[in-house]
N, C-alpha and C positions, 0 to 999 in steps of 0.2 A: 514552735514551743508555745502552749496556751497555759496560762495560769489563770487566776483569779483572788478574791481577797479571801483572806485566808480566815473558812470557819471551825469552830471547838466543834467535835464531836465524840462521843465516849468511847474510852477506853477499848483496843480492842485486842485480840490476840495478835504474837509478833508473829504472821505469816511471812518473814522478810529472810532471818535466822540463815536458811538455805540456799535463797534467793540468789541465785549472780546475775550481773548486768546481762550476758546470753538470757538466762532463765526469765526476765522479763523482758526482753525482745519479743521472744518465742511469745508467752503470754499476750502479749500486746496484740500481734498479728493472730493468736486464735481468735480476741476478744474480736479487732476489726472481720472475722470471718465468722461472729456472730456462735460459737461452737465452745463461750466459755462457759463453764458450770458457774452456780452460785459462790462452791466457795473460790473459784480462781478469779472471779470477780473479788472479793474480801482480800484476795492477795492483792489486787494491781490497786486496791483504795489502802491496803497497809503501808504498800509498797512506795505512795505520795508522800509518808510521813518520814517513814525511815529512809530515805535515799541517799546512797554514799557511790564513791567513785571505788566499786571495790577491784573492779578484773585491771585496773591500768599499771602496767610500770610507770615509775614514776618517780623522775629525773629532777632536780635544780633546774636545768635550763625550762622546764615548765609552769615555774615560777612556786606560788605556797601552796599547798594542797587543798587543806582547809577555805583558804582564802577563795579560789575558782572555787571552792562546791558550796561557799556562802554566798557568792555574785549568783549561782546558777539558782539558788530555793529565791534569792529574793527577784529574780527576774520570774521566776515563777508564778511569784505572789504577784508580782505586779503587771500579770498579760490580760489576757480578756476577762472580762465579767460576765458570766450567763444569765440569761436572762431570767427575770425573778420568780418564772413561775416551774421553771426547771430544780427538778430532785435534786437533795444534797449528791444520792448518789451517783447521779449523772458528773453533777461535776468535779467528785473526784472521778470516774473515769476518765472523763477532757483532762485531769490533770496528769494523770497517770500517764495517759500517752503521750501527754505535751514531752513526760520527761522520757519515754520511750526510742522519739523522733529526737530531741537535743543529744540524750546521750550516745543514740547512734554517731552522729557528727564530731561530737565529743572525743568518743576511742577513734575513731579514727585521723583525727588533728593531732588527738595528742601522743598515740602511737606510732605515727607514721611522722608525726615533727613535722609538717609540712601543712600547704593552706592545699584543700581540694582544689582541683584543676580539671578544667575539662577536660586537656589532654590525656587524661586516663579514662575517659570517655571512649566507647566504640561509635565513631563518629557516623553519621545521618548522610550520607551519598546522594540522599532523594530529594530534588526538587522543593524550593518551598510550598509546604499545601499540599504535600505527599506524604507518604510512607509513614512511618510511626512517629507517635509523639514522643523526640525526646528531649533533653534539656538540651540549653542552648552549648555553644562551643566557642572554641577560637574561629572564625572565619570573617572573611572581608574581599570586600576589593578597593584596588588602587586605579585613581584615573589620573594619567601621566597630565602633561601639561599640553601634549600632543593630541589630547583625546583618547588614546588607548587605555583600554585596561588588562586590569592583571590580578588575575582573582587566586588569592592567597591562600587559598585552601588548597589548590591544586599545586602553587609552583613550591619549585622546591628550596631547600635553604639556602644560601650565599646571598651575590649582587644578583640583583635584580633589574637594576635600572642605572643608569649616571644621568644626571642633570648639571648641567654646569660642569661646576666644582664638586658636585656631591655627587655621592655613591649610596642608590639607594639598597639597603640589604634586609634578608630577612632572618631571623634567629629562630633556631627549632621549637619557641617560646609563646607562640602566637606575637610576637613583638616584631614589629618596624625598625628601623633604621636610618636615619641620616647621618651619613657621616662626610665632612669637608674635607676633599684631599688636597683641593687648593689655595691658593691664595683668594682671601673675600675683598670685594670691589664692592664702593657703593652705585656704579656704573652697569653691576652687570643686570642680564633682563632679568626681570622677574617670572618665574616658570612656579605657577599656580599646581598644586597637584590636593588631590582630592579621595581618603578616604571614607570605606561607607561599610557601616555593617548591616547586615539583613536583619530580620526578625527572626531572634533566634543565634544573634551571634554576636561576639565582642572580639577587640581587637586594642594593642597598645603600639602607641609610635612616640620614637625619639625623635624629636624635632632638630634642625643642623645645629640650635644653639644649646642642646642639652634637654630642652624641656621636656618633662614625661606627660603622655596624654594617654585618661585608659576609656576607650570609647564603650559604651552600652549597646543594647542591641536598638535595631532602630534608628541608627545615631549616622551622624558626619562631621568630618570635621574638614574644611577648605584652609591653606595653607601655602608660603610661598617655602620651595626647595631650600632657598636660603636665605634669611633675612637683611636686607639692604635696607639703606636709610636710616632713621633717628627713632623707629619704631617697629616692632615686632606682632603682624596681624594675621588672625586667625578669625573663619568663621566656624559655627557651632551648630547644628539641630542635631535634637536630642537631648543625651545626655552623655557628659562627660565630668572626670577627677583628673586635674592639671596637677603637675608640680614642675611651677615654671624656673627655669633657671635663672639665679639673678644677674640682674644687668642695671644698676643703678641711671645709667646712660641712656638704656632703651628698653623705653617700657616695654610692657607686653600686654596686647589689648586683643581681646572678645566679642568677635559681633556676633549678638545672637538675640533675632527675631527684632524686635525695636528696642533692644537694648544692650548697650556696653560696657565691659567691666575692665577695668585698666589695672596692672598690680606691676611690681617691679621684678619680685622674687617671691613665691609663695607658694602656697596648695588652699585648694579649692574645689568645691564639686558644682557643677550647673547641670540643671533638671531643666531641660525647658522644648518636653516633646509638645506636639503642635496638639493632641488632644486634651492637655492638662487645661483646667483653668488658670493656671498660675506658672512662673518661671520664680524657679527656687535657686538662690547663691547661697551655696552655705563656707563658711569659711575655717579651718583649721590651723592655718599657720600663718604667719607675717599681714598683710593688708591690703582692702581691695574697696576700691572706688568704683561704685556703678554710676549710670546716668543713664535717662530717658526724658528724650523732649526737653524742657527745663526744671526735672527732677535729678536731683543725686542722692546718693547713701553712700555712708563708708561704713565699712564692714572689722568689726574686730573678730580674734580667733575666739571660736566657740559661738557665734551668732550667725544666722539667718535673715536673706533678705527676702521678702515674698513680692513681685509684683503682677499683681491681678487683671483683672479688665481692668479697673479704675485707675490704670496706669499710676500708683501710690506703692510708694515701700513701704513695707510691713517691716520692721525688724525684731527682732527675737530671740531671745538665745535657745542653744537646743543642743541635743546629745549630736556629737557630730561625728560619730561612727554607726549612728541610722543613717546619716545621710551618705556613708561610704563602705554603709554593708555590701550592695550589689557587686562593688570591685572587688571584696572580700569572698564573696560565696553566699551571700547571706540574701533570702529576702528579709526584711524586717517592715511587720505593719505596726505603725505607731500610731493609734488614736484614726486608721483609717475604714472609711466602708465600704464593703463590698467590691464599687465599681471600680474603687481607686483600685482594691487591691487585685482584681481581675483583669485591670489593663496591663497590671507587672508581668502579671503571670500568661497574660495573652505572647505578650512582645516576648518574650524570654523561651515562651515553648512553640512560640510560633502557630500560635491556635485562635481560631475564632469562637467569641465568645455572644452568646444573646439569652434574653433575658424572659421568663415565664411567668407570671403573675406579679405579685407585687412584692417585692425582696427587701427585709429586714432592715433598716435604717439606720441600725444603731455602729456603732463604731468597734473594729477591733483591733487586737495587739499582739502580733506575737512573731516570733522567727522562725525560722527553716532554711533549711539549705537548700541553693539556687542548684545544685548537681543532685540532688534526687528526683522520682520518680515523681512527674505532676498529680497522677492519683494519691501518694503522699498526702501532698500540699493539700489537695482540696479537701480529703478523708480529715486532714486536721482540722479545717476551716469546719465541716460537717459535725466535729463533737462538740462546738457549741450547742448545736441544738437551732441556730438560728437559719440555717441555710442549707441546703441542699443542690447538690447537681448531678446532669448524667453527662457522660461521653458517650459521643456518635463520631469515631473516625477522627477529623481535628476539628471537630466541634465542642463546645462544653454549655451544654442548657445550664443557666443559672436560676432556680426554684427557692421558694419559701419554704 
């Protein structure tokens, strides 16, 4: 979804009247195939002003009606800015479509009542660095504490594995499983297991004490089968959204890269893949203690910790469902450029991306859904007007 600040322009005919949410779909996709006449252009800029939620049933459990289609104009108004030497009517078409591309996603959440899933996905069989580009899915693998793996796209539902006391299982959900069938010892060994998603894939595990962990693509998380002792440890590359089970007795601690975050019972998101310049904690629920070297921060809900090279907490508050769009379905760029937002979209479709001349600096904002087609995503990024790119196979040239 692209928006911008929102300008007066005159009065014009209600080309809307007839108009159904299908009816500018269709329009949209002629417009992207370059095949609109002038005036069906005049429809999809009428069509920015007057926009209503008209084809949805719609339930109470969907919350106010009014209220979702006044979040959706003002998130509109407030996505990206084109740049200043671009036609007013350029940028109502970027708006037009910003709301072509949301209301797709739109009917279908709120007609189906459910959050998209990959698993309604026809899943990728090919090798990574093969076959067609498509979004990413549930897949992973698991590395026992024996060294073995066991790659989770292939095997099938139930037990999986026993370690110790635990039973490890998998659920038709893309989800993990620890479950304790025995009695816990602080004596027994420690049996390390280690999942891992590829580029291109996500995966969520129960941990033996409850904890929920929903891993990114790219991502790892190392982990003991069952936690023994006075602490609860886990490592992290990548990115992951915890919600740790509380245990006032025993904490629950994060190592990740030179830095660790200790919480008791909470939720939380860590960003901290090895090409970012920064490891991002963002925090949502209860409380969280980082430290590095002889730095700490403590984190309340609703704030952000950033630490940089300059090994220095940044803290900050911030929307903290940008920071847990990804688990949601959602990319969302907030105030990001380009590169930032081309590495999402690399890891997530699993594509290599490089770069052709000298590419637009400035910053952008706006959503999409992680389960559409990546020519989508980029065709959105392209009605700015500030970027350009081509696909070759699982390449994507990024141009001015």
């Amino acid at each position: 979804m692209l928006g911008a600040q929102k300008v007066s322009t005159p009065k014009q005919p209600d080309y809307t009247l007839s108009m159904t949410q299908q009816d500018f779909i269709d329009l949209y996709e002629k417009y992207i195939s370059g095949n609109c006449t002038p005036d069906e252009i005049k429809q999809l800029e009428a069509y920015r002003d007057s926009f209503q939620l008209r084809d949805l049933p719609w339930s109470a459990e969907m919350g106010d009606k009014q209220e979702i289609k006044q979040e959706i104009l003002n998130k509109l108004n407030t996505g990206i800015t084109p740049p200043e030497k671009k036609t007013l009517k350029n940028y109502w078409i970027a708006a037009a479509a910003a709301i072509a591309i949301f209301t797709i996603g739109l009917v279908l959440m709120l007609e189906q009542k459910v959050q998209l899933s990959p698993d309604k996905l026809v899943k990728n069989p090919s090798s990574a660095g093969k076959g067609p580009v498509v979004p990413g899915f549930n897949k992973a693998t698991l590395t026992l504490s024996d060294g073995s793996n066991i790659d989770l796209n292939d095997s099938k539902n139930g037990t999986l594995s026993k370690q110790g006391s635990v039973s490890v299982g998998k659920l038709g959900d893309g989800k993990l499983v620890y479950d304790i069938n025995g009695a816990k010892t602080k004596k027994a060994a420690v049996l390390y297991n280690t999942i891992t998603t590829p580029r291109g894939g996500q995966y969520q595990v129960v941990l033996s004490d409850g904890t929920k962990v929903w891993l990114n693509a790219a991502s790892s998380l190392k982990f003991p089968a069952i936690f023994t002792g006075n602490e609860r440890n886990v490592e992290l590359t990548g990115e992951a959204y915890f919600e740790v089970a509380k245990n006032k007795d025993k904490p629950f601690k994060v190592a990740v890269n030179n830095m660790g975050i200790e919480v008791l019972g909470t939720h939380f998101n860590v960003n901290a893949y090895n090409d970012e310049d920064a490891i991002k904690t963002t925090l949502l629920e209860g409380a969280v203690k980082l430290k590095t070297g002889n730095q700490q921060a403590y984190l309340k809900p609703g704030q952000q910790a950033t630490l940089g090279r300059q090994q220095v907490f940044n803290i900050c508050p911030v929307n903290t469902e940008d920071a847990v769009a990804w688990k949601n379905g959602y990319f969302v760029f907030n105030n990001e450029n380009i590169q930032s937002i081309m590495k999402k979209i690399s890891r997530w479709y699993d594509v290599e991306v490089v770069y052709e001349g000298k590419v637009d600096e400035r910053d952008f904002g706006g959503t999409a859904s992680r389960f559409g087609s990546v020519t989508d995503v980029l065709k959105l990024l392209e009605l700015t007007g500030t970027v350009h790119f081509r696909m070759e196979g699982r390449r994507i040239t990024v141009m001015p």
